[in-house]
N, C-alpha and C positions, 0 to 999 in steps of 0.2 A: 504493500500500500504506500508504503515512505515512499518508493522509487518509483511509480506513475506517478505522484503530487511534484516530486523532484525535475520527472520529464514534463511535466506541463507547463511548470514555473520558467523551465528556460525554453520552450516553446514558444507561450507567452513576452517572454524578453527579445527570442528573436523578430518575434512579428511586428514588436513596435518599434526596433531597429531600423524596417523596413522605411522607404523611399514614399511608400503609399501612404503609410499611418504619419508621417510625418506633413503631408500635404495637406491628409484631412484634420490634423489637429491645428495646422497653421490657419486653415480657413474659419475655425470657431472664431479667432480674432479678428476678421475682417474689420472694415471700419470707413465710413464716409466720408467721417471727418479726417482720417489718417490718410487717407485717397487725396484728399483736395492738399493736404499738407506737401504729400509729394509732388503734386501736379505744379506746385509752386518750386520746389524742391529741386525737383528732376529737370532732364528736359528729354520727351519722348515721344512718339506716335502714338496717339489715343486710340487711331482704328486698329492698330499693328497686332497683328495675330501671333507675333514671334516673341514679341518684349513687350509685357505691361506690366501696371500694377494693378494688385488689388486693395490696395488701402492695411498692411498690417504695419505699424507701428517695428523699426526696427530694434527696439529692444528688446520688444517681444520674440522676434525675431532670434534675436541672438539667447530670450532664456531657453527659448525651445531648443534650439542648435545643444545646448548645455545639457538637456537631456538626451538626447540624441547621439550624443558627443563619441560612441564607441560604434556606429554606423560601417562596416566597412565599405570601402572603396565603390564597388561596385551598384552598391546602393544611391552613395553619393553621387557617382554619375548620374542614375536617372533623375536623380534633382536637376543636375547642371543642365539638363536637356529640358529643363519645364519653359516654355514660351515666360512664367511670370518670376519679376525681379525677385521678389520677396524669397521664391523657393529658391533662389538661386544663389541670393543672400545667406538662407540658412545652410544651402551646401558649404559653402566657403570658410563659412562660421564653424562649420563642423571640424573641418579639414583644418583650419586654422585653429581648433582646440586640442584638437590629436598631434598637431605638431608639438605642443607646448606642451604635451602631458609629459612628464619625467616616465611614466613607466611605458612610454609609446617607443617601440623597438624601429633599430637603424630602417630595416624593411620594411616597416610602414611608412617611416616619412620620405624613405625612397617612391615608395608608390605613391602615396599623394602629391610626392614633387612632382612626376610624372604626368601625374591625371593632370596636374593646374595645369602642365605645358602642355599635353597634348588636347587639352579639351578648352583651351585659352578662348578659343572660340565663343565661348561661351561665357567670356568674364569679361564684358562689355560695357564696362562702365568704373568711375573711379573708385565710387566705393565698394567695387568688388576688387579690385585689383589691389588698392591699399589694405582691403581688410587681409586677402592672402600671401601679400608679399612678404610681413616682417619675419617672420619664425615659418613659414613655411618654405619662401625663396631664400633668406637671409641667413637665414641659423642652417639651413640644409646644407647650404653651397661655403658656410664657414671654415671647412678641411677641406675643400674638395676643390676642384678647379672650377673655372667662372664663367668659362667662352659661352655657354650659354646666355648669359646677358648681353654680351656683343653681340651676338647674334642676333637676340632681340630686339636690341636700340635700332639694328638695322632694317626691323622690318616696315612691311608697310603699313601694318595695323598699326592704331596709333596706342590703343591701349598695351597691344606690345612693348611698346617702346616704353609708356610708360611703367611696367613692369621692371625692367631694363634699369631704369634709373633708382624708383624709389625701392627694388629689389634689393638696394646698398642699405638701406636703410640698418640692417642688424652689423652689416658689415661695419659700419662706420660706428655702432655703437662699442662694437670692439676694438677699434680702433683702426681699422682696416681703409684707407681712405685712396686709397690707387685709386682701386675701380669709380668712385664715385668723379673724381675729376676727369676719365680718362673717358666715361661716356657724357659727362655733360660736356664735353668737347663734342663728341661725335653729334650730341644733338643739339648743335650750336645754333643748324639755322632751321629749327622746330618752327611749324608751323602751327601747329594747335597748341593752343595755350592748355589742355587740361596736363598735354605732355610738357608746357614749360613751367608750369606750376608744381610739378613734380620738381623738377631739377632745381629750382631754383630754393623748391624746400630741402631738397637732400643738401645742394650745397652751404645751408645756410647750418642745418645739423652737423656736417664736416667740420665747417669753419670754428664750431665749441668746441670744436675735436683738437681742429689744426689752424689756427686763426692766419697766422703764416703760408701757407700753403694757398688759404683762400683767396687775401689778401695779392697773391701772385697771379692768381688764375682771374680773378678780376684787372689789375691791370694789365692781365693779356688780350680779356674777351670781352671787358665791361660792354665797349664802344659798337661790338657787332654780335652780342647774346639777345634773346631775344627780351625784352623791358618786361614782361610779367616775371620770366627766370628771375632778372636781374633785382626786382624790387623785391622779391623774396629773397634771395642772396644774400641780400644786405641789412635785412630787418634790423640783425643782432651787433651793428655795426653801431659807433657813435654818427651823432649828428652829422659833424664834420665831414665822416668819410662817405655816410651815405648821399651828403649833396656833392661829395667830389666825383662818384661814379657815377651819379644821375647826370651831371653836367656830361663827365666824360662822353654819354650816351647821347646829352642832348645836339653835341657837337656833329654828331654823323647823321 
């Protein structure tokens, strides 16, 4: 008797693992007024059958992802494939708590590094890319080699690229700051500001890191970086030096 209660109990735990029960619990929270928050929020195609919202609040969001939190891989994908942001939200959220878990083995955060990159497609928007980069791109690729963010700076996806950049983010918090100046070079002449908003926040996190460093790669590229980078760059800078870079900028 103990051992059929035993097998139901973790039957039961696999089924609300699953990708389904995770959808339909997300939808109890819907919300109208959460709907128009984003609609302010976001910017997106309201007739789009591939990418919308339904209105759930992403914090909510993220406590469900917390329950969900030991989902494998597999599951996780069929989130990443939901046409709506919110599931999609909650895949990354998942994947971004498995990364962070202390008892989550090499092999798993191998795979999830995996899935973000091969299923990137599918993380089309800022706050999905920032929510998977820091400990999933960042802490993964910490031992390991990096060419994969070169790679990516270079793509034509823009949200690639921003990947690429604020992918440094864990690196630089180790102190690791090569990469981070050596692709805000490569995407010096960025055209989408949500990918120069990126760089211009990695490099401004560097600069706490390496104030010197910054400082250099400013007076190399103030004057031809793109101005949303560049005023992010220099937040953390004094008065003085920030109106000398602006100038430097206003000059070309």
């Amino acid at each position: 008797m103990k051992k059929q209660n035993k097998k139901k109990i973790t039957a039961e735990n696999n089924s609300e693992g699953t990708a389904k029960h995770f959808i339909e619990r997300l939808n109890t929270y819907r919300s109208e007024v959460e709907l128009m928050k984003h609609h302010r929020y976001f910017t997106f195609d309201e007739k789009s059958t591939t990418d919308r919202f339904i209105g759930v609040r992403m914090g909510q969001v993220f406590a469900l992802a917390k329950e969900f939190s030991e989902m494998p891989p597999n599951e996780i994908e069929k989130l990443l494939e939901s046409p709506i942001h919110e599931v999609r939200a909650g895949a990354v959220s998942i994947m971004d708590k498995q990364s962070r878990g202390k008892k989550t083995t090499e092999q798993r955060k191998k795979e999830l590094f995996d899935l973000y990159i091969r299923r990137h497609d599918r993380i089309n928007n800022w706050d999905l890319v920032d929510l998977g980069c820091l400990y999933m791109i960042g802490n993964y690729l910490l031992d390991k080699p990096r060419k994969i963010l070169y790679k990516l700076a270079e793509s034509k996806n823009m949200w690639e690229r921003r990947t690429a950049i604020v992918g440094t983010a864990y690196l630089i918090r180790k102190k690791h700051v090569d990469d981070v100046f050596t692709i805000a070079e490569m995407l010096m002449h960025e055209k989408e500001d949500q990918v120069s908003k990126g760089t211009g926040w990695m490099l401004r996190f560097a600069g706490d890191v390496d104030r010197h460093r910054l400082l250099h790669f400013l007076d190399t590229y103030a004057a031809i970086m793109p101005r949303v980078a560049l005023r992010n760059a220099i937040e953390h800078l004094d008065k003085k030096q920030r109106e000398h870079y602006l100038h430097f900028k206003d000059k070309t």
